[in-house]
KOLVEX-304558 format. One record per residue: x, y, z of N, C-alpha, C, CB in turn. Coordinates in pm, whole numbers, padded with zeros to 5 digits, always signed. Glycine has a CB too. Layout:
XYZXYZXYZXYZ
...
***
This chain:
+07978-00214+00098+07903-00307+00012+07995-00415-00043+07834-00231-00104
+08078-00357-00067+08182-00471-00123+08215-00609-00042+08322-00401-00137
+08275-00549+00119+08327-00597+00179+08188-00715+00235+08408-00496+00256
+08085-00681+00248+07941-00733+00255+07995-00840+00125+07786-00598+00223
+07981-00771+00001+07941-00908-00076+08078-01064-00071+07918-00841-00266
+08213-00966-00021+08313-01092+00000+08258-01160+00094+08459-01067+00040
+08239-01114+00211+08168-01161+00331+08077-01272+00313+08093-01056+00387
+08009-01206+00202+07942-01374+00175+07955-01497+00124+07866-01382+00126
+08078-01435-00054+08111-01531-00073+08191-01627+00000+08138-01510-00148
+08208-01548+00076+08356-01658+00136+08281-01784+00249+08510-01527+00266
+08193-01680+00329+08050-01760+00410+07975-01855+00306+07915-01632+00469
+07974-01839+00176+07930-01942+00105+08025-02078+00044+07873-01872+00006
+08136-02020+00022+08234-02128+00029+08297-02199+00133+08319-02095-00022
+08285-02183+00230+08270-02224+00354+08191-02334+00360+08227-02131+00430
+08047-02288+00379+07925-02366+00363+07907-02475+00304+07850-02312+00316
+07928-02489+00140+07996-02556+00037+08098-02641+00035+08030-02487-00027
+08179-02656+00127+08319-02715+00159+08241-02812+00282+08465-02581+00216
+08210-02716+00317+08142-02801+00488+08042-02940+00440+07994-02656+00606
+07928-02884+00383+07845-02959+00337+07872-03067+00215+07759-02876+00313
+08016-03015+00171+08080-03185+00070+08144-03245+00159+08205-03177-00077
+08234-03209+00266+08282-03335+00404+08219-03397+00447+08325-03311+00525
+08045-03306+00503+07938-03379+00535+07859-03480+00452+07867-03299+00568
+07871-03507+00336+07841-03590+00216+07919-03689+00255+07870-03536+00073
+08050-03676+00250+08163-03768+00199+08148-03874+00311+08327-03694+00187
+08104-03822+00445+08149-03862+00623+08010-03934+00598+08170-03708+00789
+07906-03889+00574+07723-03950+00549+07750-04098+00503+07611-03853+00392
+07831-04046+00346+07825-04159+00295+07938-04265+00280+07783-04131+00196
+07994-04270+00378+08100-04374+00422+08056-04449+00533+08232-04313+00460
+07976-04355+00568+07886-04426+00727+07836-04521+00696+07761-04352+00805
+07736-04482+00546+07597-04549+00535+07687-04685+00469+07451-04454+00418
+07802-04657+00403+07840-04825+00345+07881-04866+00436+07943-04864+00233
+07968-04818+00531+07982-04897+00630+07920-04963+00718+08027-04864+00673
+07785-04940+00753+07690-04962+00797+07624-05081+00697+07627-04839+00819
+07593-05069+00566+07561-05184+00461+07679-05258+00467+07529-05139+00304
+07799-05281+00476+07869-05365+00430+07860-05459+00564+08005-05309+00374
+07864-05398+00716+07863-05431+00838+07709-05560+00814+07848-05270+00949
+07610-05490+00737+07447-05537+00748+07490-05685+00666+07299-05409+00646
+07540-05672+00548+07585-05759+00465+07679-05930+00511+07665-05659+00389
+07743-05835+00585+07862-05992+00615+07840-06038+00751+08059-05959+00611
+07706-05953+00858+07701-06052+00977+07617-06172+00917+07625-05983+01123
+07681-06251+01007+07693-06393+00981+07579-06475+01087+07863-06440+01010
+07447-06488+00998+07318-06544+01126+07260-06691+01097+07156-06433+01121
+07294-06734+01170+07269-06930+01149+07142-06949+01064+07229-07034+01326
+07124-07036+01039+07028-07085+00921+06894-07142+01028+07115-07236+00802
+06810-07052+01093+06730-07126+01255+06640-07267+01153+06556-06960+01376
+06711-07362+01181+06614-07478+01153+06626-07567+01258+06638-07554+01021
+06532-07680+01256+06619-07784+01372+06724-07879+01321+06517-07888+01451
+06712-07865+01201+06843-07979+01180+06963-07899+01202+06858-08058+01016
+06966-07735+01204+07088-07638+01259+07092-07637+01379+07087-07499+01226
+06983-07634+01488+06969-07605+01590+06996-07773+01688+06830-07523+01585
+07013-07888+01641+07091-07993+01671+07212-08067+01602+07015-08065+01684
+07269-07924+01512+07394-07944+01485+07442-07994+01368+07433-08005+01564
+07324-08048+01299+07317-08150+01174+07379-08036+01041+07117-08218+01143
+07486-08044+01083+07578-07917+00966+07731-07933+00994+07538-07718+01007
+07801-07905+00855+07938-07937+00920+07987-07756+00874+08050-08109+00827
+08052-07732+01032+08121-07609+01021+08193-07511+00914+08191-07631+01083
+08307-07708+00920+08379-07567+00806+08380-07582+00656+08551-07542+00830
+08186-07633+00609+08193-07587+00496+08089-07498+00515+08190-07678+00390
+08024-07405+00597+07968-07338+00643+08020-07165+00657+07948-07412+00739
+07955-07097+00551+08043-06951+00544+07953-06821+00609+08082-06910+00363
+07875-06923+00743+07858-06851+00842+07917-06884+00967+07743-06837+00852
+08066-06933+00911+08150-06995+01036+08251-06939+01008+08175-07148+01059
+08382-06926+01089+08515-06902+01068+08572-07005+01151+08561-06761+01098
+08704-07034+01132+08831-07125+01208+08876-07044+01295+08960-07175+01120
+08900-07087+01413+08937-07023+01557+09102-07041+01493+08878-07129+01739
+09136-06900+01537+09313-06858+01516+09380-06993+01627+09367-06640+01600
+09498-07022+01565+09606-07151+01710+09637-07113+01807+09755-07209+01692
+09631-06933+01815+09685-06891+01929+09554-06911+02049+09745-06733+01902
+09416-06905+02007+09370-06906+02119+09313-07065+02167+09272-06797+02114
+09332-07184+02095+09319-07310+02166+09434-07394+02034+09117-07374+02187
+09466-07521+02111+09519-07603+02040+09449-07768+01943+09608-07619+02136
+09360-07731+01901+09287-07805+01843+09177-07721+01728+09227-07881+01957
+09138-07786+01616+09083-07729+01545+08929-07697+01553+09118-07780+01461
+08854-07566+01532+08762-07522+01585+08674-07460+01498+08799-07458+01673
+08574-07418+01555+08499-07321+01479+08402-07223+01554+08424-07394+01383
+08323-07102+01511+08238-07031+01586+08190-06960+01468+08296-06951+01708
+08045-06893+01494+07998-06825+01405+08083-06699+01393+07864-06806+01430
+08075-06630+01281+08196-06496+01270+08159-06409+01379+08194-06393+01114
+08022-06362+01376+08017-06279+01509+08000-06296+01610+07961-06214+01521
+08034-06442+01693+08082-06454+01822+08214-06445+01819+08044-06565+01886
+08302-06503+01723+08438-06490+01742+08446-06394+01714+08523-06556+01692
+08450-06280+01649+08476-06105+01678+08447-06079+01783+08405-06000+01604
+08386-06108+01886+08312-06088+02006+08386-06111+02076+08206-06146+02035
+08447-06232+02057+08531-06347+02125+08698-06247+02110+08517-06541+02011
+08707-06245+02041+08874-06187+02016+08871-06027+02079+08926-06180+01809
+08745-05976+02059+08825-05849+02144+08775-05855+02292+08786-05679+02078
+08684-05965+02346+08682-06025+02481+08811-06057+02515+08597-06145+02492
+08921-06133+02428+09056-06166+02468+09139-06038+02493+09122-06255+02362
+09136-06027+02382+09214-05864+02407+09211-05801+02535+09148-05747+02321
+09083-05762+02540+09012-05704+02635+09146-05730+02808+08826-05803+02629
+09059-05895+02790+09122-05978+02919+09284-05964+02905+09073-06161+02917
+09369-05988+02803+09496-05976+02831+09592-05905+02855+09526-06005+02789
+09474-05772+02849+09534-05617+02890+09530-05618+03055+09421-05470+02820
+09421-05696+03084+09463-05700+03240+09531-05821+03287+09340-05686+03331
+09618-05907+03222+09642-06017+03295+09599-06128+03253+09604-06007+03402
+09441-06124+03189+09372-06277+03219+09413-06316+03081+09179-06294+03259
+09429-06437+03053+09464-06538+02939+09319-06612+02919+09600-06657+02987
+09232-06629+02828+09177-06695+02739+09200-06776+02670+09148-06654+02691
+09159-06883+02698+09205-06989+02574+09069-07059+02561+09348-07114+02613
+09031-07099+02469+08890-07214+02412+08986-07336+02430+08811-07195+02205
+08885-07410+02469+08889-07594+02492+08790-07634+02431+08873-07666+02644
+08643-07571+02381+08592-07627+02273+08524-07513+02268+08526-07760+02271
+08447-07540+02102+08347-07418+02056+08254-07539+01957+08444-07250+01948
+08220-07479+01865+08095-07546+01824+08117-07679+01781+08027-07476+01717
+08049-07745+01810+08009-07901+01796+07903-07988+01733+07994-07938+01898
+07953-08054+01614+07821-08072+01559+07733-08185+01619+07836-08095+01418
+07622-08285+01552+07563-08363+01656+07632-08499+01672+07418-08382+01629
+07719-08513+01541+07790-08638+01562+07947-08613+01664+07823-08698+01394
+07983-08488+01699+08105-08470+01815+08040-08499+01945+08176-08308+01826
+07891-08475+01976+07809-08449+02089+07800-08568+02124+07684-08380+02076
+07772-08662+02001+07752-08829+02008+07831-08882+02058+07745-08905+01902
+07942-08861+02045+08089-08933+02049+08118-08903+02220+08228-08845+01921
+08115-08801+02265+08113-08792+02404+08026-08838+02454+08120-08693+02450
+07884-08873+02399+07771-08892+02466+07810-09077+02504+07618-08843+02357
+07818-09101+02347+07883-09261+02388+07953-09287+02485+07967-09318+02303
+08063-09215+02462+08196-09223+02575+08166-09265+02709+08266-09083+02601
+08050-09155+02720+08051-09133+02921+07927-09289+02955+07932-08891+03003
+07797-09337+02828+07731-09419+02880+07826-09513+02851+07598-09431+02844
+07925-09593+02798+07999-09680+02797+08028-09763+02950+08104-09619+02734
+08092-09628+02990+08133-09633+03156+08069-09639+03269+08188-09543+03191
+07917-09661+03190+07810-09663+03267+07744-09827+03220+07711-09517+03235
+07796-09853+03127+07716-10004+03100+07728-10173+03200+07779-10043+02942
+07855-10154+03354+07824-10232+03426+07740-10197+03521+07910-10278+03461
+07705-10095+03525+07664-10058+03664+07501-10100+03621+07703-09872+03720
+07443-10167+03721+07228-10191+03698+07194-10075+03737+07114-10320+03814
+07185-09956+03600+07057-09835+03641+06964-09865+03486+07136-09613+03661
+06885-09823+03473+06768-09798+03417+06846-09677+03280+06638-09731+03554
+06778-09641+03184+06855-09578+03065+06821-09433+03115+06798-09622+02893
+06708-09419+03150+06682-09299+03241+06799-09277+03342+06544-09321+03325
+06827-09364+03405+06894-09292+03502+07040-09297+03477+06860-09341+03633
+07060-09372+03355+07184-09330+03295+07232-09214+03210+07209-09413+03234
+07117-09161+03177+07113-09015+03116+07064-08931+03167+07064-08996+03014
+07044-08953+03291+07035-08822+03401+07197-08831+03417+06924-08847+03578
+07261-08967+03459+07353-08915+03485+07518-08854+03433+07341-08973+03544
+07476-08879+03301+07518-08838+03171+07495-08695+03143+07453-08917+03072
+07426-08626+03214+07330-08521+03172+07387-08430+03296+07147-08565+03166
+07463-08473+03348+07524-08373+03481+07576-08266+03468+07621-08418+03557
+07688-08305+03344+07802-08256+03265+07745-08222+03120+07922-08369+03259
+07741-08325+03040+07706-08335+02909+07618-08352+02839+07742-08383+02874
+07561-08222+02754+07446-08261+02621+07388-08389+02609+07508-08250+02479
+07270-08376+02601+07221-08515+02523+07238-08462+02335+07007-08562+02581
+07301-08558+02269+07331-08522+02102+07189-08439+02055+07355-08693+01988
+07236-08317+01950+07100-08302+01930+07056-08146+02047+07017-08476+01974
+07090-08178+02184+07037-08072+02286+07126-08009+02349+06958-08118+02384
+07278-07960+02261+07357-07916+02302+07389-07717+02261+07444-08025+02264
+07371-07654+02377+07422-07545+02277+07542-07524+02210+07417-07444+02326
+07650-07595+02211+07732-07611+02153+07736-07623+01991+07765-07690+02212
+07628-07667+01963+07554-07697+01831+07525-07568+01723+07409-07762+01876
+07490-07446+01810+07453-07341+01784+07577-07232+01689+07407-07301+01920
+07706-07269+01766+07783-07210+01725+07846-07059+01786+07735-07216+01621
+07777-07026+01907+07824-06927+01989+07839-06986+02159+07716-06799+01969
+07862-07115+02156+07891-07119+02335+08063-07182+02302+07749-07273+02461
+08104-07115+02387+08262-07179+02426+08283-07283+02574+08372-07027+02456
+08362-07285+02573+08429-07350+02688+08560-07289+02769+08467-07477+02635
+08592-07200+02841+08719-07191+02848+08786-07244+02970+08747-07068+02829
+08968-07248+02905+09054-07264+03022+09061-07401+03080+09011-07175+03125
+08941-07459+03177+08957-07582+03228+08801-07583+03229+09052-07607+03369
+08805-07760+03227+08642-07827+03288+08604-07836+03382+08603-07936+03277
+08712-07780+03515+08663-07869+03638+08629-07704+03732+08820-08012+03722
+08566-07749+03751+08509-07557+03829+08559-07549+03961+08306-07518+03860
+08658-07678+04013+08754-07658+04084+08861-07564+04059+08794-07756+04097
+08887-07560+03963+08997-07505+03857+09006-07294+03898+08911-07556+03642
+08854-07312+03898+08786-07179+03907+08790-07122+04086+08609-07205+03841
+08816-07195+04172+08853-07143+04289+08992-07156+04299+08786-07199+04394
+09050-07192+04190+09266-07151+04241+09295-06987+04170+09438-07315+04109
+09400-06965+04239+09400-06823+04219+09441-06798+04084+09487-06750+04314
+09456-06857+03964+09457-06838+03823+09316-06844+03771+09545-06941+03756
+09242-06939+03800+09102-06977+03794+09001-06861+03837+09082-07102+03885
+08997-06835+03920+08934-06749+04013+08990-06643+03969+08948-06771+04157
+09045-06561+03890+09113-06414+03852+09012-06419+03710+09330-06405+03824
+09048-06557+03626+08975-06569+03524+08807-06551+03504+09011-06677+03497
+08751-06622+03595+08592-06660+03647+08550-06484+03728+08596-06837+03805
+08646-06422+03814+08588-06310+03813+08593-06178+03682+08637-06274+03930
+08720-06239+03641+08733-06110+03543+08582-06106+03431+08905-06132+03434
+08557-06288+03413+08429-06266+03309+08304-06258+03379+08410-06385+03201
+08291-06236+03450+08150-06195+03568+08135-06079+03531+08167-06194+03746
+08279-05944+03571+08255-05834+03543+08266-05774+03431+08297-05786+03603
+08293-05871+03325+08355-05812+03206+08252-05913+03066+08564-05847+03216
+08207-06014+03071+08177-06100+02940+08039-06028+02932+08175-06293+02952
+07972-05998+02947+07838-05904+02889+07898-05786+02879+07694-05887+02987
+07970-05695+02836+08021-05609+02745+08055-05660+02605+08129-05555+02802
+08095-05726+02605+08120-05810+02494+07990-05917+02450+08252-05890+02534
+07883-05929+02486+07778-06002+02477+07726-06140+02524+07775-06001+02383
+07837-06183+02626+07875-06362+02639+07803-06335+02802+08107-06435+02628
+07720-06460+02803+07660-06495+02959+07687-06622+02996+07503-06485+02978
+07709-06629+03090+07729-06810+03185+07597-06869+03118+07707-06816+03421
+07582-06954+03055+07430-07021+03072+07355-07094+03199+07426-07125+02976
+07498-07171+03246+07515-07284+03377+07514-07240+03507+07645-07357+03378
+07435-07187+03579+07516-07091+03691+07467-07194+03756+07485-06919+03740
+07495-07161+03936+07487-07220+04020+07332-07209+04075+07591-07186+04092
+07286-07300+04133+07149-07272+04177+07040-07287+04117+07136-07173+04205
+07026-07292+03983+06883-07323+03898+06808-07491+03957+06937-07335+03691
+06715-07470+03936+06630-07565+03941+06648-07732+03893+06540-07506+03876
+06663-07708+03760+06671-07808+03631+06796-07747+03568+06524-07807+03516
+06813-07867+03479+06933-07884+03368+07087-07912+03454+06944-07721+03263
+07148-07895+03391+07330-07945+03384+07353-07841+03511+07453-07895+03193
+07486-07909+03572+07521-07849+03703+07577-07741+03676+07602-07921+03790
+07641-07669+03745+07732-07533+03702+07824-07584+03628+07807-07445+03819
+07837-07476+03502+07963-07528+03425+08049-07356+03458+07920-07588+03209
+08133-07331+03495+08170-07187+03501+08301-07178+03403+08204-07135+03666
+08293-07239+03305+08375-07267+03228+08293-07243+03046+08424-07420+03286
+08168-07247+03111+08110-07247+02957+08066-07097+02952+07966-07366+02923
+08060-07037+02855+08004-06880+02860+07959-06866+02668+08174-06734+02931
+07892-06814+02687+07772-06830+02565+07721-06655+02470+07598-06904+02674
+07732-06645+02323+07745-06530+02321+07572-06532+02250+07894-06471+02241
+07566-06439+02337+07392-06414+02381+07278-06336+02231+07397-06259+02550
+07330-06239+02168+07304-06220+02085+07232-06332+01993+07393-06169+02063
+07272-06384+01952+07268-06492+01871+07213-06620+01946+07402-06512+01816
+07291-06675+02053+07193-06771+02147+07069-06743+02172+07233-06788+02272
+07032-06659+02253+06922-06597+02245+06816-06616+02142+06954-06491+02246
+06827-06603+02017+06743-06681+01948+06762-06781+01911+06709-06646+01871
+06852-06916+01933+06837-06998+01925+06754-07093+02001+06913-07002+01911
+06791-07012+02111+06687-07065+02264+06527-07036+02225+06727-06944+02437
+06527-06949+02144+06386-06892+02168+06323-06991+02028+06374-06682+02156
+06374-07031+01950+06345-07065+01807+06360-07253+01860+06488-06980+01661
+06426-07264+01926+06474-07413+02029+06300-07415+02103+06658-07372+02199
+06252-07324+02192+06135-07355+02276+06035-07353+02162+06102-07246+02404
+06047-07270+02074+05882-07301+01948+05908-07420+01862+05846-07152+01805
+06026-07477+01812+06015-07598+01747+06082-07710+01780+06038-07583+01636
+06184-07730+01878+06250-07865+01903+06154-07913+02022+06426-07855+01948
+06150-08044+01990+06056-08134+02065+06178-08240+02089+05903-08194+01974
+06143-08321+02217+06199-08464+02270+06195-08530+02219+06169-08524+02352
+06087-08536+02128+06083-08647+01994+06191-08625+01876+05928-08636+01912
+06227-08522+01846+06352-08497+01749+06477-08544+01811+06373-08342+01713
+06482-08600+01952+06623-08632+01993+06666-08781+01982+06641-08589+02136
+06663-08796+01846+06680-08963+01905+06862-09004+01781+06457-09110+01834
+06886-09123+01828+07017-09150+01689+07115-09162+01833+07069-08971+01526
+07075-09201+01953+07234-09232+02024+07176-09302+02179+07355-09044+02056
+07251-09345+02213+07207-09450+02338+07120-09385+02408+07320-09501+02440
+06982-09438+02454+06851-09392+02573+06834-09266+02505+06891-09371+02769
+06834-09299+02431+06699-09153+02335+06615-09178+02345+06673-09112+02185
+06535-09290+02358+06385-09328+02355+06346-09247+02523+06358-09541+02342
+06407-09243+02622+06404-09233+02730+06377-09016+02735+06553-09328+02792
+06408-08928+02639+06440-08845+02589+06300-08736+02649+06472-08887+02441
+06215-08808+02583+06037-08742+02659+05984-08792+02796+05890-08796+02557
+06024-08850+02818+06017-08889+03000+06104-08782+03101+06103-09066+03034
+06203-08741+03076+06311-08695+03043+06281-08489+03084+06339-08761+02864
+06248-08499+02936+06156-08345+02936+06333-08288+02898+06044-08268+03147
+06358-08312+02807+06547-08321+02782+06550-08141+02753+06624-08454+02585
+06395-08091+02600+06416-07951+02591+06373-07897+02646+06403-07897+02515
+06261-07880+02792+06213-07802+02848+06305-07771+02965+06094-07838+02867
+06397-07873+03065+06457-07885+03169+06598-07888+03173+06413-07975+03216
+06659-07905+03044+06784-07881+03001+06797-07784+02911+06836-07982+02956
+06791-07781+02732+06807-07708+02715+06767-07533+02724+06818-07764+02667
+06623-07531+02779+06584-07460+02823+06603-07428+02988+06491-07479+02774
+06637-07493+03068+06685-07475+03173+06794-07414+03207+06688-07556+03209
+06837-07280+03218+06945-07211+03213+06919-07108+03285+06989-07183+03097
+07027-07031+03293+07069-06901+03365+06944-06802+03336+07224-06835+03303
+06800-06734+03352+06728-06666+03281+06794-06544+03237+06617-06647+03341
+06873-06508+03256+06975-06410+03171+06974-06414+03038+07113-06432+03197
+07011-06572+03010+07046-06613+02900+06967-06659+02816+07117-06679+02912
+06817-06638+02837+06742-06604+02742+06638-06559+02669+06746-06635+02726
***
């Protein structure tokens, strides 16, 4: 009888011990889990966000891209760049190097390139249409860029030549088999119908794009694109149905 009643206490202190670790482990989860709920970082879906009309870095659903991974100053929403940094990691354990050449862009950076390229287009006799088709090969119309969004990058090089040399091509396959673990899709692939040619340089973190795209098809209209050369040209165009909506269907 005795040995019965130690038997239990001790089976009860046991029990007791067990079930306060299990408390302690519960409830470290659950803040961690609230604090995790607390500080992701989700864009403000409007259209004046969703064409960029925001400046980054007074924006504290943005962070500054570290120097080590591009040489120019940057930005991305916090949870693509967490995304983004252990995507690097990831890659430099096997070899591949990552670097950003651009990340988010607001509508007046989009402008500034947009100018740039029709400039170089102002001797040539085409029509404004067909100067922003051909503007539109490569680059956003201001306003219809995902870049705007705050989760598409750019890496390495622009020229998708770049991507068949054997540095290029190590890079471009490693994120084929590897950037959707980490959440990031090509938007640009080869072969679609409509929109911008292959960019295999741009890769986009989907989570978060994903509803921008989707919040982009219920409220941005062709008529919201105007403020930069052949905008009027913009709904002829079909700029959000065939561009920015024109993408990889992966991606959205």
């Amino acid at each position: 009888m005795i040995k019965r009643k130690f038997g239990l206490r001790s089976s009860l202190r046991v029990y007791k011990k067990s079930l306060r670790a299990f408390k302690k482990t519960a409830a470290a989860a659950i803040a961690g889990c609230l604090l995790s709920f607390a500080t992701r970082a989700q864009p403000p879906l409007t259209v004046a966000y969703i064409k960029g009309k925001f400046t980054p870095a007074k924006s504290k659903d943005f962070v500054k891209i570290a120097p080590k991974y591009g040489d120019k100053t940057m930005y991305l929403l916090k949870d693509a760049y967490a995304a983004f940094e252990k995507m690097a990691t990831a890659a430099a354990k096997e070899g591949v190097r990552l670097r950003l050449i651009s990340a988010t862009r607001t509508f007046d950076d989009q402008k500034e390139i947009w100018e740039n390229k029709w400039k170089k287009l102002a001797t040539i006799p085409m029509t404004d249409s067909a100067k922003a088709l051909k503007v539109m090969e490569f680059s956003a119309a201001p306003g219809a860029s995902r870049h705007h969004w705050g989760t598409d990058v750019d890496l390495n090089n622009l020229d998708n030549h770049f991507f068949d040399l054997p540095e290029g091509k190590k890079i471009y396959e490693w994120m084929k088999l590897h950037a959707e673990e980490f959440g990031f899709g090509q938007p640009y692939t080869a072969g679609r119908p409509t929109g911008y040619k292959e960019e295999r340089w741009h890769w986009s973190y989907l989570p978060i794009a994903k509803k921008c795209a989707a919040f982009a098809a219920a409220h941005l209209t062709d008529a919201d694109l105007q403020g930069f050369s052949g905008s009027a040209s913009a709904p002829n165009l079909q700029i959000v149905k065939r561009y920015v909506l024109g993408i990889n269907p992966a991606c959205l």
